[in-house]
C-alpha positions as CSV (number, residue, x, y, z in Angstrom):
1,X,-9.6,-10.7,24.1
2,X,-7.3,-8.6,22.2
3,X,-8.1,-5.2,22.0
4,X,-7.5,-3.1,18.6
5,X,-4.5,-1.3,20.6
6,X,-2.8,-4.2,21.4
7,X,-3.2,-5.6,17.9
8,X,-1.6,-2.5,16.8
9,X,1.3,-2.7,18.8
10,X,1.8,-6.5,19.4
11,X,1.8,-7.5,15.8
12,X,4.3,-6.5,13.0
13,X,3.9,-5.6,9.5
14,X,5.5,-9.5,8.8
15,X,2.3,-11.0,10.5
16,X,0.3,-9.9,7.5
17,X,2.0,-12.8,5.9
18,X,3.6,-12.4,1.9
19,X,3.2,-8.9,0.9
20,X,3.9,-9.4,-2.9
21,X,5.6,-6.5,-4.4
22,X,4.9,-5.7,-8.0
23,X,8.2,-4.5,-9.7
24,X,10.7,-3.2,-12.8
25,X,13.5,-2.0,-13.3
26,X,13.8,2.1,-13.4
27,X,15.2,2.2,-17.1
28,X,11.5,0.3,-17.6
29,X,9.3,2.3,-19.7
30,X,6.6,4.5,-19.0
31,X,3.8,2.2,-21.3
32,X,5.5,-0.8,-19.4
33,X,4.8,0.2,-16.1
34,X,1.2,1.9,-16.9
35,X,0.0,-2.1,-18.2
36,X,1.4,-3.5,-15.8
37,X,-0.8,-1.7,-13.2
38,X,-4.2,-1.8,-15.4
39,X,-3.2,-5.6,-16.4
40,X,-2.0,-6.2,-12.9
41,X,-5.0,-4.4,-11.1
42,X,-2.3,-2.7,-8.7
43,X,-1.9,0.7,-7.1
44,X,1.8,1.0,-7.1
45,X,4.7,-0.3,-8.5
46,X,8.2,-0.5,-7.0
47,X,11.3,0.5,-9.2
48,X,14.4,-2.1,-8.0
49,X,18.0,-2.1,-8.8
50,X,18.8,-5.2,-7.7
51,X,16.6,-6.1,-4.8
52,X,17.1,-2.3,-3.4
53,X,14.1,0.0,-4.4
54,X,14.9,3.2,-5.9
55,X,11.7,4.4,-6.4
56,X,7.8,3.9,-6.8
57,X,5.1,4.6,-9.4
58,X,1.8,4.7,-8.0
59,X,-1.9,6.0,-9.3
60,X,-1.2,9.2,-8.0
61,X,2.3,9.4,-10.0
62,X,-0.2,9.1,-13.1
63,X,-2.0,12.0,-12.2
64,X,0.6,14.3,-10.6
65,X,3.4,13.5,-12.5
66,X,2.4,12.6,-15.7
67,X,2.7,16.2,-18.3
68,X,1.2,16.1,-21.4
69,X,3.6,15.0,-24.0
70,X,5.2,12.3,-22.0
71,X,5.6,9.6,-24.7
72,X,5.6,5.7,-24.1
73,X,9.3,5.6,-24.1
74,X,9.7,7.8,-20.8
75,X,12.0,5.7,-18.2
76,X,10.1,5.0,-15.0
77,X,13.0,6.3,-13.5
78,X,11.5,10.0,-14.5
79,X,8.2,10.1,-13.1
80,X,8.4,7.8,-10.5
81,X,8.4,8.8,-6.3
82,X,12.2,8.3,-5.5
83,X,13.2,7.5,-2.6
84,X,10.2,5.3,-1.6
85,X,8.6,5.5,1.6
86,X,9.8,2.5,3.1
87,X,9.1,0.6,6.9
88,X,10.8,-2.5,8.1
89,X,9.3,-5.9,8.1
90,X,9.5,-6.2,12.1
91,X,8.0,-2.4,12.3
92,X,4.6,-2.8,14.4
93,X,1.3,-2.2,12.5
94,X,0.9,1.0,14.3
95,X,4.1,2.2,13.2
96,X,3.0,1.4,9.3
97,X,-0.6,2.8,10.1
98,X,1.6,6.1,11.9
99,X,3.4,6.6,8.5
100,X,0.6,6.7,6.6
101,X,-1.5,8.7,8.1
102,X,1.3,11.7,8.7
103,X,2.3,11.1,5.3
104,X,-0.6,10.4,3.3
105,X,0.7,7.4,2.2
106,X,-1.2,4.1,0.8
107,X,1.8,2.2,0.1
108,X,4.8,1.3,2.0
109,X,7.8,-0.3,0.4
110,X,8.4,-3.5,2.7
111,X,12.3,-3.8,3.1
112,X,14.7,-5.7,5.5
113,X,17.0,-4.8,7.5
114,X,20.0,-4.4,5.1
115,X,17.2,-2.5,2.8
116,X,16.5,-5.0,0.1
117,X,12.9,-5.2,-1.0
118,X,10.5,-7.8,0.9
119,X,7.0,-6.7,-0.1
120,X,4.7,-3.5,-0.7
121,X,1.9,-2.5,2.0
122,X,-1.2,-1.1,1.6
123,X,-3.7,0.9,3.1
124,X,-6.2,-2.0,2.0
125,X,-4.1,-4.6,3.3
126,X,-4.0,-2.9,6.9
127,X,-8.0,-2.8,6.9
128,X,-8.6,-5.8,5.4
129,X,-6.2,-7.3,8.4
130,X,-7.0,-5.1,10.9
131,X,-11.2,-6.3,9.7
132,X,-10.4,-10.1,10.1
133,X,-9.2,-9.7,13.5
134,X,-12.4,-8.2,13.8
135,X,-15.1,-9.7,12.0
136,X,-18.1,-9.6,14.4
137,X,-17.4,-5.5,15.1
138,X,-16.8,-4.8,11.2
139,X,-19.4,-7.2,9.8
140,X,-22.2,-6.1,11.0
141,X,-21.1,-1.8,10.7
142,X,-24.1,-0.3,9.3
143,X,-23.6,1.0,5.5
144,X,-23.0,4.3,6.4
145,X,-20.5,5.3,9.6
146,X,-23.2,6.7,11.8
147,X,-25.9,5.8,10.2
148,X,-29.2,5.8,12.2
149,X,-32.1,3.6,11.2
150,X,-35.5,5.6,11.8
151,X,-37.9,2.5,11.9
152,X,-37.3,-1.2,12.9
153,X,-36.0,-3.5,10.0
154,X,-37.1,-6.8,8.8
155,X,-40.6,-8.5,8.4
């Protein structure tokens, strides 16, 4: 049986399978990019120039970065996160979980080895992985972490 620290070591961001990466070009607009993550139901957005990512808007970009007076015409290019936080695609999930955490990062720009863009990571997608492998300890969690239940359940 694997345990959760050999999963974490063993197995590579790649394993998570096609980590689809929502993107636009940084001369993209600033109403362009804000549909597509309301339209697209995403957290982040990855500015390419080519198939290199400059940059990244994400949910937090809206609230730190956004002044008042920004108009709809404001290039991604201005408020977006540049460089991006980026991790290999052979990096080990606890390298990607590492970064995070010392960060604070929820998304990872996904890059190969000669840096062009491959997919975007996050935080959800390591849980919801880490969860399947997982199912029997996760599934049956109570609602609340540490949650004790003063009375029996059931009929």
């Amino acid at each position: 049986m694997n345990t959760l620290r050999d999963l974490m070591t063993d197995n590579r961001v790649l394993d998570l399978g096609p980590l689809p990466a929502p993107r636009l070009a940084p001369n993209a607009t600033l109403h362009q990019a804000l549909q597509f993550l309301v339209r697209g139901r995403r957290g982040a957005i990855v500015a390419v120039d080519g198939m290199r990512p400059v940059g990244i808007f994400t949910e937090r970009d809206v609230l730190r970065r956004l002044p008042a007076g920004k108009r709809d015409t404001t290039p991604l290019s201005e408020v977006m996160s540049k460089p991006p936080a980026t991790i290999r695609r052979k990096a080990s999930l606890r390298e990607a979980i590492e970064a995070m955490v010392e960060h604070g990062y929820r998304h990872l720009v996904v890059v190969d080895r000669d840096g062009e863009l491959k997919g975007l990571l996050t935080s959800n997608d390591l849980v919801q992985y880490l969860t399947d492998q997982f199912p029997e300890e996760t599934v049956n969690l109570p609602p609340r972490l540490r949650q004790q239940y003063l009375s029996p359940e059931g009929a």
